[in-house]
N, C-alpha and C positions, 0 to 999 in steps of 0.2 A: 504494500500500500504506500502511493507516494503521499497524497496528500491527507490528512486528517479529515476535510473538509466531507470528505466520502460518506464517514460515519458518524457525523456531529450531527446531536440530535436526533439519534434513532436510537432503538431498543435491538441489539445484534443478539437473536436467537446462535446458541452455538456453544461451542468449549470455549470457555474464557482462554483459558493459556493459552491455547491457537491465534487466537481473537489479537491477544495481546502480544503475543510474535510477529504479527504482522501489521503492526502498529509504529510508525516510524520512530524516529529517539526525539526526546522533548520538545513532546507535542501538546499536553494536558499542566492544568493547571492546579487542580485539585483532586487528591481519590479520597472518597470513603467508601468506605467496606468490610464487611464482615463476612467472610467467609464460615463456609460448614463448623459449627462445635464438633471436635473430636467424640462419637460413639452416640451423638446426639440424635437428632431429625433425620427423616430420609424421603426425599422429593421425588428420587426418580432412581436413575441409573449411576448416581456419583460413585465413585468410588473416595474424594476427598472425605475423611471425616469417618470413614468406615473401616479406617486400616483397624488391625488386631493390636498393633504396637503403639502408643500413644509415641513414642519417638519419630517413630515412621510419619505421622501425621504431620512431628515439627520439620520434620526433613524435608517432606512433600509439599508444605507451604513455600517453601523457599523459589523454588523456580515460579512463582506467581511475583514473591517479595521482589525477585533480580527484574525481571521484565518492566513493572512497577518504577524501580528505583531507575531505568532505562529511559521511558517514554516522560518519567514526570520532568517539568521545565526547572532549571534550579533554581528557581526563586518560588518555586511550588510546594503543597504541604500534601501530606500521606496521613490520614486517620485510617485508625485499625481498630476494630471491636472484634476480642476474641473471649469465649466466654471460656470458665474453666470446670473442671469436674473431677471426681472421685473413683479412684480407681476401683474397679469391681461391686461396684453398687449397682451397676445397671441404672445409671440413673436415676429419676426419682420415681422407678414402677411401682415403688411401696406407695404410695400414694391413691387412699380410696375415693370412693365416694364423690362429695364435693371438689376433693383436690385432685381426682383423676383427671389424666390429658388425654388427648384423643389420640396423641403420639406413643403411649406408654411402651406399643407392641414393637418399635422403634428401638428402644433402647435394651428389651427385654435380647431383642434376634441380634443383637449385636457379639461378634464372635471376639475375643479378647484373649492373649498372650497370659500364660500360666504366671502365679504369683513366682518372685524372685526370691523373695525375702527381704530384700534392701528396697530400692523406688520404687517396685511394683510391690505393692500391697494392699488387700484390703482398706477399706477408708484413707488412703493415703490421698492427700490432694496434690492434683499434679502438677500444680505451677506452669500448665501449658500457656498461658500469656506472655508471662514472663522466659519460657524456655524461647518462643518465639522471635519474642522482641531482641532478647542475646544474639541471637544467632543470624537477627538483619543487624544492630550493631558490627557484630563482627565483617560483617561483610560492605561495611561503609557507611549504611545512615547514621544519621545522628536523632537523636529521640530526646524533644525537648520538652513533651509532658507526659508524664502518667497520670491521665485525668480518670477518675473517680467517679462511676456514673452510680450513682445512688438510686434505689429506686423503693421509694415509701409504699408502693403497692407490690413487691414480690410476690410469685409463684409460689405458695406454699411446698419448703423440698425441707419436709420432716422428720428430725433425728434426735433422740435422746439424751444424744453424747457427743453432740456439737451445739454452735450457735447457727442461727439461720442467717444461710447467704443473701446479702439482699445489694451487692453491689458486684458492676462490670468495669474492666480498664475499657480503654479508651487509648492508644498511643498516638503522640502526635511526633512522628517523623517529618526530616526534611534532609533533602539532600545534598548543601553547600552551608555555613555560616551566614548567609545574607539571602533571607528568604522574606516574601511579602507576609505582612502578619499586622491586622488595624488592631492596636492596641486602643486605642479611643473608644471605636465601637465596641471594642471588649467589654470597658467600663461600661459605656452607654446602655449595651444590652444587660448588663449583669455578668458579663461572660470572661471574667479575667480571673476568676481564682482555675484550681483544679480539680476542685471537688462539685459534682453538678448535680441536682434532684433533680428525675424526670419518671413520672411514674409511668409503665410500659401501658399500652392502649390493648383495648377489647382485639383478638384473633380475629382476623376475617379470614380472606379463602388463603393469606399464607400465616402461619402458626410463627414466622420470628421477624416480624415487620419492625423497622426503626420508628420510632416513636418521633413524630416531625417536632416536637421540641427541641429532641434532642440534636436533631441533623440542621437544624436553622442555626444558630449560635457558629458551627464550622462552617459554614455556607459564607456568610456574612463577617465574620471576620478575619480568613484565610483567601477569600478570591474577591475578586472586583468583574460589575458587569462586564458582559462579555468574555468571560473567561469561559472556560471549557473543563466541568464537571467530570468527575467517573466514577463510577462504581463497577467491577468489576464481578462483581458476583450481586447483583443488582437484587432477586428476588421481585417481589409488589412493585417496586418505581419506586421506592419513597423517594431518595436521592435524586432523581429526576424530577421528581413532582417539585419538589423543593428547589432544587435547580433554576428551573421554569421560574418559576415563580418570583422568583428573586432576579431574574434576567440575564441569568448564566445561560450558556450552551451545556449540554448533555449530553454522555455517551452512556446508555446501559450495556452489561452485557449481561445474559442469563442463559444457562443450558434446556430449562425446561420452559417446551413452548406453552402450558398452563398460565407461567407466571409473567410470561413473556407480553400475554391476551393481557393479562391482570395489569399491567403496567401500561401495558397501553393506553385503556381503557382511562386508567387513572389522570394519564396525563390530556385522552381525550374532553374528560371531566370538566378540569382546571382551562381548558379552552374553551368550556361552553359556561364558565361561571360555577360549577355543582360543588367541588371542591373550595372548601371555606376553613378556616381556622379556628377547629376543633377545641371548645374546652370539654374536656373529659377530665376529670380530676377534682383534687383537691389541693393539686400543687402546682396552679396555673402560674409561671413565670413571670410578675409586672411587669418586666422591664417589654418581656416580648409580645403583652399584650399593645404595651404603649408603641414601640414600634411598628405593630401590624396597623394601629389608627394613625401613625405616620403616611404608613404607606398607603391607605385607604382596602388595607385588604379585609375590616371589617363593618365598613360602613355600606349600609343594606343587603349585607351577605350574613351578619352575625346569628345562627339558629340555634334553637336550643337543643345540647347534647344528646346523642342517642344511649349515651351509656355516660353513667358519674361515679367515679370511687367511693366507696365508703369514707369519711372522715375517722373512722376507728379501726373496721378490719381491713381496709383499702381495698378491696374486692369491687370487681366494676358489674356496676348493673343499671338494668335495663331500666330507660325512662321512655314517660310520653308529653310532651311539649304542653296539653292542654294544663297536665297536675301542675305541671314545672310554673307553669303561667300562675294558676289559681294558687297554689301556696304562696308566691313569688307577691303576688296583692294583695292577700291574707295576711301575710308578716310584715308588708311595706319593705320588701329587702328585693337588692339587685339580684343578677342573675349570677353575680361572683360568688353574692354573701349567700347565697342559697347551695352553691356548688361547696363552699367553704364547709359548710355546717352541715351538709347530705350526710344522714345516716341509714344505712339499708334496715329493715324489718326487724331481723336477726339481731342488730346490735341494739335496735329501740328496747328490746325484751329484754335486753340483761341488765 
């Protein structure tokens, strides 16, 4: 591929690492991405994420990392979300009832490397973020945050004899000393320390979608209009949707054409107006409400949430715009102070 221009702004159905072999050298401005969790989800046909060896997994990331580090411009920034997990737990199939996922059988069929005695062990956690991010250091980025994504509504992953995980890294690579980075707008939005609340949103048709809170903040203060987006393991579009939106260029790529439609779709949305700036929560971000009435993306667009977290067990559940209204006049309270203070059924009773 000589010119970028080719695949700017489209959704490339395909294998990324092919995708991204033939993608010329610094050409992009910005990647975020989260690739397969090691023994986690399974979409389709990947083999990323399904090796038996969790090493094999850190290994297998690597030719994504190099190509990456290849095409990005050096004045360009790399976000990475990689989640991590416990060795020989199978996940969280313990998980009944309420807290069952519809993935469980996912993580049960997963074939795994005999215990060693030493790293491989039962309940051993495997620092696969951190083995990751080592081993692109090694190979030349530079990694100038470990941000902290906190998430006040976790998936319940229940154990007796630990604490609940309720937070993901976030690495922010670059690959020269002198990279664009608005520290201004950092402040402005809120977005300058490293530690970030964003609580994860309702599954739709894909089960590990980025929560656009959390993907606006690097949008906005690592690239400037006109730049050129990527996510290379794309999924739903968020990163595209968001992209768009902000008045970036976009490149997705995704293996499965299911999610390929889904992103389309998403960003066909956001063309025709449907797509709006979601409060779902109880931990709506000021700073990024006040920005979005900057930019006018919530004036005559703003609806009321299809799902609001608990303010106790942060569990999201299902609303209907009429109650939202009639309590909302009933108490003389906005639509924040109402999201603020939502408590589902279950917690009114206790």
């Amino acid at each position: 591929m000589e010119n970028i221009k080719q695949i700017t702004n489209k959704i490339i159905c395909g294998d990324s690492l092919e995708v991204l072999e033939d993608m010329p050298d610094n050409c992009v401005d910005l990647v975020i991405t989260s690739p397969p969790y090691f023994g986690c989800r399974v979409y389709g046909k990947e083999s990323l994420g399904r090796e038996e060896n969790p090493l094999d997994y850190v290994n297998n990331l690597q030719p994504f990392m190099k190509q990456i580090k290849r095409i990005l411009k050096d004045e360009g920034s790399f976000y990475l979300n990689i989640g991590d997990v416990y060795f020989g737990t199978k996940g969280f199939s313990r998980n009944k009832g309420t807290w069952e996922r519809k993935t469980d059988s996912h993580y049960k069929e997963h074939k795994i490397v005999k215990q060693d005695g030493k790293y491989l062990q039962h309940k051993q956690l495997l620092l696969l973020p951190s083995r990751v991010a080592i081993k692109m250091q090694e190979d030349g980025w530079i990694l100038r945050n470990q941000i902290i994504w906190e998430k006040p509504n976790p998936i319940p992953s229940f154990s007796k004899d630990r604490r609940l995980p309720v937070y993901e890294y976030i690495f922010h690579f670059v690959k020269s000393r002198k990279y664009y980075f608005d520290y201004e707008e950092a402040k402005n939005i809120g977005s300058h320390r490293d530690v970030v609340k964003v609580g994860i949103e309702a599954f739709t048709d894909h089960q590990a979608t980025f929560p656009r809170k959390l993907i606006d903040p690097l949008i906005l203060t690592t690239s400037k209009k006109g730049d050129i987006v990527l996510d290379p393991f794309a999924g739903s579009g968020t990163t595209m949707v968001e992209a768009k939106r902000y008045d970036r260029n976009y490149i997705g790529i995704e293996m499965h054409k299911d999610f390929c439609d889904l992103a389309e779709k998403s960003l066909q949305e956001l063309d025709q107006g449907n797509i709006i700036l979601r409060l779902t929560g109880n931990n709506v971000p000021h700073s990024l409400l006040t920005i979005a009435k900057k930019r006018k993306y919530t004036k005559n667009t703003l609806k009321y949430p299809q799902f609001i977290n608990c303010s106790i067990c942060g569990i999201p559940k299902k609303q209907n715009s009429h109650h939202i209204k009639s309590k909302m006049h009933k108490l003389n309270i906005s639509l924040g102070e109402y999201i603020k203070g939502f408590r589902c059924q279950s917690c009114k009773k206790k």
